[in-house]
C-alpha positions as CSV (number, residue, x, y, z in Angstrom):
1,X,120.9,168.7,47.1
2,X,118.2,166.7,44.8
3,X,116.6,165.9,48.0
4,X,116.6,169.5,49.5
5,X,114.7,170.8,46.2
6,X,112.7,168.0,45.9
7,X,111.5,168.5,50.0
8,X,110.8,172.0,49.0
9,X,108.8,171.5,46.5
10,X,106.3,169.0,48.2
11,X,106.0,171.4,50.9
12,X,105.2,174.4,48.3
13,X,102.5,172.0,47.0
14,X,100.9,172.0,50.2
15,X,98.4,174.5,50.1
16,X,97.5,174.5,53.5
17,X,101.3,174.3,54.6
18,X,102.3,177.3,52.4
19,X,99.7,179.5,53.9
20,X,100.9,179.0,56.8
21,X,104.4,179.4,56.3
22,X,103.8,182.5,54.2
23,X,101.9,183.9,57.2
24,X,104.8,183.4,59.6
25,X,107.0,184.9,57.7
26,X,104.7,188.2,57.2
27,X,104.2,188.3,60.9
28,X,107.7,187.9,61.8
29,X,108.5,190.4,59.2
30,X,106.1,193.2,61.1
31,X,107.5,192.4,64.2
32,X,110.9,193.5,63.3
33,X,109.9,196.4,61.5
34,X,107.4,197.6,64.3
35,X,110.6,196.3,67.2
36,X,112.6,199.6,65.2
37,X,110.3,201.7,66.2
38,X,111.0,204.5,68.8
39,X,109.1,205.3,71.8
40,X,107.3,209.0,70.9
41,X,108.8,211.9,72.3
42,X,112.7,210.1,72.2
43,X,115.4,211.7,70.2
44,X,117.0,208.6,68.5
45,X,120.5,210.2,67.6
46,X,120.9,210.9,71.7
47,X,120.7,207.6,72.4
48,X,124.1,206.9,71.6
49,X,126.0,203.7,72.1
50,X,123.2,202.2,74.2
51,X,124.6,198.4,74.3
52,X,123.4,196.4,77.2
53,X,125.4,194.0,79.2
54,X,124.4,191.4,82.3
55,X,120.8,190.9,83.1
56,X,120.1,193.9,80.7
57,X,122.0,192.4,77.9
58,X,119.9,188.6,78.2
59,X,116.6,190.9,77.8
60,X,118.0,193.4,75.0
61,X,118.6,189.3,73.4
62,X,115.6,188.2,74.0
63,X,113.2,191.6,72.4
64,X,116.3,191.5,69.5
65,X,118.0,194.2,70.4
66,X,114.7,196.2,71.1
67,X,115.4,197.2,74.3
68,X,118.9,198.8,73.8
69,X,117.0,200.8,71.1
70,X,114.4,202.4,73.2
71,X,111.9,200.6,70.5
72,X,107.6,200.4,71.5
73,X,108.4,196.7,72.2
74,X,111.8,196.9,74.2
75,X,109.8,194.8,77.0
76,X,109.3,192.1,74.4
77,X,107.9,188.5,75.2
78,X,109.5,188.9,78.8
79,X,106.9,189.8,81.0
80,X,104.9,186.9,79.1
81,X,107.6,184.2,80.0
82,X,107.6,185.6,83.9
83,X,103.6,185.5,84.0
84,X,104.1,181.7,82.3
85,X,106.7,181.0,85.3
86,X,104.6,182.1,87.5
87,X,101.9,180.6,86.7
88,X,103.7,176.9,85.8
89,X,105.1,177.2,89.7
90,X,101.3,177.9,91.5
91,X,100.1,175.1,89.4
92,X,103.0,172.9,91.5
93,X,102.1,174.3,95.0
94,X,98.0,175.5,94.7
95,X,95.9,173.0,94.7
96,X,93.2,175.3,92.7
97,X,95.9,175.5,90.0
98,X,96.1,172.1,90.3
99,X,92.7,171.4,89.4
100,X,92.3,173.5,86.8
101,X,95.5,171.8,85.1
102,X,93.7,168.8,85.2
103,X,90.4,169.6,83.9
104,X,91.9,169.5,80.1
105,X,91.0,172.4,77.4
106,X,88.9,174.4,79.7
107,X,91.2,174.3,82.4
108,X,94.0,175.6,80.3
109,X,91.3,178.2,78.8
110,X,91.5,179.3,82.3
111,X,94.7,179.0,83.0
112,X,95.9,181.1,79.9
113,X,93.0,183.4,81.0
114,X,94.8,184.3,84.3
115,X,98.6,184.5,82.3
116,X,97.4,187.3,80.2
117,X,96.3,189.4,83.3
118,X,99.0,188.6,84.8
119,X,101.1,189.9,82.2
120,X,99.6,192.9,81.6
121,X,100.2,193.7,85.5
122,X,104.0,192.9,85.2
123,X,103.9,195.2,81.9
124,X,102.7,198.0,83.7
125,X,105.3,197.6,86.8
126,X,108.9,197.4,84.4
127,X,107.6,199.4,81.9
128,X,107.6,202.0,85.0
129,X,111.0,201.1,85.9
130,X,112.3,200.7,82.3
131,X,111.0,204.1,81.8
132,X,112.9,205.7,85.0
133,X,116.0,203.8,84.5
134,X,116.4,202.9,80.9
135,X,115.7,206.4,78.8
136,X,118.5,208.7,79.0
137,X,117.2,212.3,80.7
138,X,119.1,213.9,77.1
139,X,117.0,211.7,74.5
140,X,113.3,212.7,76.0
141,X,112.1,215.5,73.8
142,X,108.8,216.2,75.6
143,X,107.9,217.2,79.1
144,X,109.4,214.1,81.6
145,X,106.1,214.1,83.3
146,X,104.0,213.5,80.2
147,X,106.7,211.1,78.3
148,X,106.5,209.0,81.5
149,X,102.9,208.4,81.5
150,X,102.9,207.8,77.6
151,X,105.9,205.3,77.7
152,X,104.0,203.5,80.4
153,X,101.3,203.0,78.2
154,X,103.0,202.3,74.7
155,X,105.4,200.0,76.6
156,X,102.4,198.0,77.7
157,X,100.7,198.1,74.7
158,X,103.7,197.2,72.6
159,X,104.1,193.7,75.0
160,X,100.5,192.9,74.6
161,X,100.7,193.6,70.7
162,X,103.3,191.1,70.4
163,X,101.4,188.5,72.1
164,X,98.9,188.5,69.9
165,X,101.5,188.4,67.0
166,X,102.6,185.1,68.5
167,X,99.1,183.6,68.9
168,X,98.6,184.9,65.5
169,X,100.9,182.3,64.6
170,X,100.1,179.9,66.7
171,X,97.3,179.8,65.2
172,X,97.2,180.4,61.9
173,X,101.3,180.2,61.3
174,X,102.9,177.1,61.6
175,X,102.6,177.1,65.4
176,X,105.5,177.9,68.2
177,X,104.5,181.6,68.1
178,X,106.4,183.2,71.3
179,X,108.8,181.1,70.7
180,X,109.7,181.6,66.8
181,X,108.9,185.7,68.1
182,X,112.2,185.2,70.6
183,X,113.9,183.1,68.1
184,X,113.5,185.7,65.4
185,X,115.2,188.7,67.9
186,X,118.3,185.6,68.7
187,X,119.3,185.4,65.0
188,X,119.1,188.9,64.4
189,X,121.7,189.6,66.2
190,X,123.6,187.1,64.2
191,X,125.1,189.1,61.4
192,X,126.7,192.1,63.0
193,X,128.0,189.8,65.3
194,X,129.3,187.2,62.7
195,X,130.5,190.3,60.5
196,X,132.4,191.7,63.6
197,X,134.2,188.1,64.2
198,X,135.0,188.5,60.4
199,X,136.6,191.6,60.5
200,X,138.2,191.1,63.7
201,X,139.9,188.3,62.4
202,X,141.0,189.3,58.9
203,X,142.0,193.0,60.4
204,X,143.6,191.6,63.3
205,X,145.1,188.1,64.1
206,X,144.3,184.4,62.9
207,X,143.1,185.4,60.1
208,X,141.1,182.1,57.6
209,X,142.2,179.2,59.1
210,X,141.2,180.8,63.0
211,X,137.8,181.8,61.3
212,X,137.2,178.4,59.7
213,X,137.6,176.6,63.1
214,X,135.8,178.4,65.1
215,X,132.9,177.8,62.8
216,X,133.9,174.1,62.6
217,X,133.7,174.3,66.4
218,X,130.4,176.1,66.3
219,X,128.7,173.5,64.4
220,X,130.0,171.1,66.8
221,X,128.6,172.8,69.6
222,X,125.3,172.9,68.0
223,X,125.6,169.1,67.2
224,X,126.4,168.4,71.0
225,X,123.3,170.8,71.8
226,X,121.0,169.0,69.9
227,X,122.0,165.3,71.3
228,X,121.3,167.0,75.1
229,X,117.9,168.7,74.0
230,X,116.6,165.6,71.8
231,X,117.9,163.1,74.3
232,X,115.6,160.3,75.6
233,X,115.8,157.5,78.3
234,X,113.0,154.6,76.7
235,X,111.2,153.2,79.2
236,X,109.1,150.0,78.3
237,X,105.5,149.9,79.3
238,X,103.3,147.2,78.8
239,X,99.6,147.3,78.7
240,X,97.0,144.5,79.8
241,X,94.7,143.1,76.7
242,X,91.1,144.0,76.9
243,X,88.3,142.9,75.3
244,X,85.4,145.3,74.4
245,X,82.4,143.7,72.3
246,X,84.6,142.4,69.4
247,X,87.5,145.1,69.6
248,X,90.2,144.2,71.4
249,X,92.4,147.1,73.0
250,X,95.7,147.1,74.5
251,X,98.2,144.0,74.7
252,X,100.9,146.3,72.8
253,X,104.3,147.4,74.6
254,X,105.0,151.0,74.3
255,X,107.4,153.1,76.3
256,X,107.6,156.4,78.4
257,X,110.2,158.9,76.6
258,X,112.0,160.2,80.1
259,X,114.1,163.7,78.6
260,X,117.8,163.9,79.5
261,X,117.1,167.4,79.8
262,X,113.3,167.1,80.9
263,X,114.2,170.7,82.2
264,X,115.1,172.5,79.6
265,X,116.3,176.3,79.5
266,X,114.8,177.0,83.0
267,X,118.0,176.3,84.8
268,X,120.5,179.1,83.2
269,X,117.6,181.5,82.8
270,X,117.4,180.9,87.0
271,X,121.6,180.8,87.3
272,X,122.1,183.4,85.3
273,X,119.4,185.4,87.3
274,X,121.5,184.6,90.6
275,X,124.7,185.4,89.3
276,X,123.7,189.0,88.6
277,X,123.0,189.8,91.8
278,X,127.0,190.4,93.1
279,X,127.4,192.6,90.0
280,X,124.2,194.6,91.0
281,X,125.6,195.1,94.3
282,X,128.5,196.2,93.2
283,X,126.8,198.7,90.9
284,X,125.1,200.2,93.9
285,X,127.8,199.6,96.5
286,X,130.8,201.0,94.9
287,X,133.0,200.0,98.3
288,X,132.4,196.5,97.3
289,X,134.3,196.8,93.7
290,X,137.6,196.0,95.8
291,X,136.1,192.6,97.4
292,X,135.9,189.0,96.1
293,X,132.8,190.1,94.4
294,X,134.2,191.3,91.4
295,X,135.5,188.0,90.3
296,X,131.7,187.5,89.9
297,X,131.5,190.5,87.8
298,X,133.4,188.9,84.6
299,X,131.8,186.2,83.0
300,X,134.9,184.6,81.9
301,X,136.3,184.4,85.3
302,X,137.1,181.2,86.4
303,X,135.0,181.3,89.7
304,X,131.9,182.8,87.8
305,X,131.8,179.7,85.4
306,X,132.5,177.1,88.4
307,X,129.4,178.6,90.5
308,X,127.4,179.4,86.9
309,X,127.9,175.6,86.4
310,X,127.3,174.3,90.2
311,X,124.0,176.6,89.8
312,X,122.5,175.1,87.0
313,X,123.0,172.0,88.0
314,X,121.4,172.2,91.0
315,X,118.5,174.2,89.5
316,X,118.0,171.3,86.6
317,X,117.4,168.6,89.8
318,X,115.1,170.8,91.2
319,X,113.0,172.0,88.1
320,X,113.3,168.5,87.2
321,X,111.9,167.5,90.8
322,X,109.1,169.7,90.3
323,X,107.8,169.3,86.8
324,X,108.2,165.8,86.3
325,X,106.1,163.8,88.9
326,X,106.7,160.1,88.7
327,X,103.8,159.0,90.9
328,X,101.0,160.4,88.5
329,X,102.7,159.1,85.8
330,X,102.5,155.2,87.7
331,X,98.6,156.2,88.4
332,X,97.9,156.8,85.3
333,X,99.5,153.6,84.2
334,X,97.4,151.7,86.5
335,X,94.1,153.4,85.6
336,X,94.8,152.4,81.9
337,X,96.1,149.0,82.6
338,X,99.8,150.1,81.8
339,X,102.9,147.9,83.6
340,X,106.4,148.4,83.3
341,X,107.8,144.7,82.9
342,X,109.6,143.5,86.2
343,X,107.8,146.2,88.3
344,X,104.8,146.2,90.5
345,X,102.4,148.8,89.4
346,X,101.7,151.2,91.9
347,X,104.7,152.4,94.6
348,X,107.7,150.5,93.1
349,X,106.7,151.8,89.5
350,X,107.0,155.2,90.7
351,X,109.9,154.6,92.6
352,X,111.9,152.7,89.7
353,X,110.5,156.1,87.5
354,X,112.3,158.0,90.1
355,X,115.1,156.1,90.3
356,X,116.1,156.1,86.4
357,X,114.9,160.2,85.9
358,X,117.4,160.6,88.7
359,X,120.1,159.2,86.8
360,X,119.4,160.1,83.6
361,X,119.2,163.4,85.4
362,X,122.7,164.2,86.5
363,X,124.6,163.7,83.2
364,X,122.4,166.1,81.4
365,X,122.9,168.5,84.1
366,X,126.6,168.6,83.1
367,X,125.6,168.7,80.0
368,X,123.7,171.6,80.3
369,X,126.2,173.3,82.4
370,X,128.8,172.8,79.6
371,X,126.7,174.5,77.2
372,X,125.9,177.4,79.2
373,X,129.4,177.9,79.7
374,X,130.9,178.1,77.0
375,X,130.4,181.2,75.5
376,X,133.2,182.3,78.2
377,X,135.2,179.5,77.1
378,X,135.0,181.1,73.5
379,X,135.8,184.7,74.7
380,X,139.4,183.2,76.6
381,X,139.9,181.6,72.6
382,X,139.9,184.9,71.4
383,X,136.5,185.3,69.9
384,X,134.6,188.4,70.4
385,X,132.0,188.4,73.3
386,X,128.9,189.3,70.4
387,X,130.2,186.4,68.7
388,X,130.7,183.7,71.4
389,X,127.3,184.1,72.5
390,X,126.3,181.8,69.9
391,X,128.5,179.0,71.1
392,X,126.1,178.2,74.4
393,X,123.8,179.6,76.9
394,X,120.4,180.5,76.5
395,X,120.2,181.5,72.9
396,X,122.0,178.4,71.6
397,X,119.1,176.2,73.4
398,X,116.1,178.1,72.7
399,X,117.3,178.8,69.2
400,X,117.7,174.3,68.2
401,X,114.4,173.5,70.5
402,X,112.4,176.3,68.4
403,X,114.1,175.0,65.2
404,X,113.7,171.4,65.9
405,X,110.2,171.8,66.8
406,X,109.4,173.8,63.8
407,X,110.6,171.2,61.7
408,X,108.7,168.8,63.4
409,X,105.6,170.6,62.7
410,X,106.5,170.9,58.6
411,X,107.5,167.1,58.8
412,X,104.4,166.2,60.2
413,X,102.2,168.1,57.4
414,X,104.3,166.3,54.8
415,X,103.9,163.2,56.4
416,X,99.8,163.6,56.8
417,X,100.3,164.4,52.8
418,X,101.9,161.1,51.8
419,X,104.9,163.1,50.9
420,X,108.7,161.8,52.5
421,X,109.8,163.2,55.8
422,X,112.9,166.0,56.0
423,X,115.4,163.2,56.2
424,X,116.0,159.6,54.8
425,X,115.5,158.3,57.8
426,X,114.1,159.1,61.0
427,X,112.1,161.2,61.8
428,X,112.4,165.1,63.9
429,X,111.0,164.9,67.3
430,X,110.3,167.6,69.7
431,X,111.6,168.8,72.7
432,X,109.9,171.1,76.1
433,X,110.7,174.4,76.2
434,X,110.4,177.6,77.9
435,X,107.2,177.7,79.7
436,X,105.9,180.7,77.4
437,X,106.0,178.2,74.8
438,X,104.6,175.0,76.6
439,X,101.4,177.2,76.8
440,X,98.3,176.5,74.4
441,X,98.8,180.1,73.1
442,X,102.4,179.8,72.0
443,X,103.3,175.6,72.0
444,X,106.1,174.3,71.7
């Protein structure tokens, strides 16, 4: 505990530091009060019992609840992410994108350049169809014709405004800024959800002793997440001793820090986007409620969790695959006079780079799939569904990779200071994340 107060108080002595975490928490405090805001020309009290479940339910999480409540930013960071996505997967397969990825800050200048057009196009197409599909006929106050164009616009201008919240605090906050925004809606949706568990089991069954194990089990959920996200495969790499004037450079062995889960969230975002697809056509195709299709329909089904799993694992080798290219990373050994010991530079370096992401690979794809699965494995336990959420998926990853790397950033300011890390030993290390966040604008 000595330790705790005594880290706080060297980072309260940095003036810089404090700032910056006082401006974070000032921005994150206007988003939520803005996200409460309704759209004009709703009635709030029609809305009703306006949860969100499936697809729906992973954005309302994502804008923190925003969306269920018909708020100005119920689009949220989303159409950000998608125009990130987009943009991440053109750089893979367009050679122009390419280029502009590899011609450093002003090719990323560019590059964030065309994301923010981007988004503002995909603002304007769902907030149209958020607007048709997602305001109850009751709740509109004002003429349909004249709330539709308005929403369109407000719903538009509510994503944009919290874009430049997050690059707000990329840059003057203590970095992360999409990704502390999504973070922010995640654990907001904590306490109702923790205070319904609570009262579920004290009114109901299990009563203490169920309530202090699940939370004994949470923690060790979190504890297995952060092993997967902050796991690393060391690969040694030696480079040649040069001699320029009367420096001399290289002659040190360093290493290339291969991720178990290079990844990251992209594979349930892209499973979970597949597996809505035979509830939707249910939804549309009412016939098909009496087919195998329904299995697919309940989360904690046994078949949904099998294919969920068999999903993700095939998406984390192919976003793998694509993101992480083994022979640049041998070229640009070479060029810098970099060898792995044992390995000719060149073909077989990229080939044994292959070889051990490939392995390193599948494990953490089964990790991952674990994770993302067991919120249903909490819901057949007996916790409640709001509850259980926190026990994998999406939010559990994208809430320790934000956390972790925000500690990394605070450790690193005290460190710079000459002041002791957050822990004894070691030190915090950061993970890749969401593309949104991987972004200049809003880094992870």
């Amino acid at each position: 505990m000595k330790k705790l107060f005594t880290t706080l108080s060297n980072i309260w002595k940095i003036q810089e530091l404090r700032e910056r975490i006082l401006f974070t928490l000032i921005i994150l405090l206007v988003y939520r009060f803005v996200s409460h805001v309704v759209l004009p020309g709703v009635d709030p009290t029609a809305l009703g019992d306006n949860e969100k479940s499936g697809l729906l339910g992973l954005l309302d999480m994502f804008a923190g609840g925003s969306f269920s409540r018909v708020s100005i930013l119920a689009l949220g960071v989303m159409p950000y992410i998608s125009a990130s996505i987009v943009v991440q997967l053109l750089g893979i397969a367009v050679p122009s994108f390419q280029k502009m990825q590899k011609e450093g800050e002003s090719g990323r200048t560019k590059l964030n350049q065309i994301t923010r057009y981007l988004t503002v196009a995909i603002t304007a197409v769902q907030a149209i169809g958020y607007v048709k599909t997602q305001v109850p006929p009751e709740a509109i106050m004002i003429n349909h014709t004249l709330f539709f164009v308005v929403a369109t616009f407000v719903l538009s201008a509510g994503t944009l405004f919290v874009m430049w919240l997050g690059e707000k605090i990329t840059d003057k906050g203590i970095g992360n800024g999409i990704s502390l925004i999504i973070m922010v809606g995640i654990i907001a949706r904590l306490p109702i959800a923790l205070q319904q568990e609570i009262s579920s089991r004290f009114v109901g069954e299990g009563g203490l002793v169920a309530l202090v194990l699940e939370l004994v089990a949470l923690v060790g959920v979190v504890i297995f997440t952060i092993l997967i996200v902050q796991g690393i495969r060391k690969v040694p790499v030696q480079y040649a001793k040069r001699i320029v004037g009367n420096r001399q450079f290289g002659g040190v062995r360093q290493y290339i820090p291969l991720k178990v889960n290079a990844a990251g969230v992209m594979p349930i975002i892209f499973a979970q986007a597949l597996m809505f697809i035979p509830a939707t056509l249910t939804g549309f195709f009412p016939s098909m409620q009496n087919t195998w299709l329904i299995q697919f329909s309940d989360y904690t089904s046994l078949a949904y969790s099998l294919t969920f799993a068999f999903l993700i694992i095939a998406f984390t080798f192919f976003y793998t695959a694509i993101t992480v290219n083994p022979t640049q990373m041998s070229d640009d050994m070479k060029k810098n006079g970099g060898f792995i010991p044992g390995v000719k530079p060149g073909l077989a370096t990229s080939s044994f780079i292959d070889d051990v992401i490939s392995k390193i690979t599948f494990p953490g794809a089964i990790c991952l799939a674990l994770i993302a699965i067991m919120p249903s494995v909490a819901v057949k336990f007996g916790i409640k569904s709001e509850f259980a959420q926190f026990y994998g998926g999406t939010s559990l990853l994208i809430l320790v990779g934000v956390v972790l790397d925000t500690l990394q950033q605070i450790e690193s300011y005290l460190l710079m200071r000459h002041y002791d890390g957050l822990m004894k030993t070691g030190r915090v290390t950061g993970r890749s994340g969401i593309p949104a966040a991987n972004s200049s604008n809003a880094v992870i």
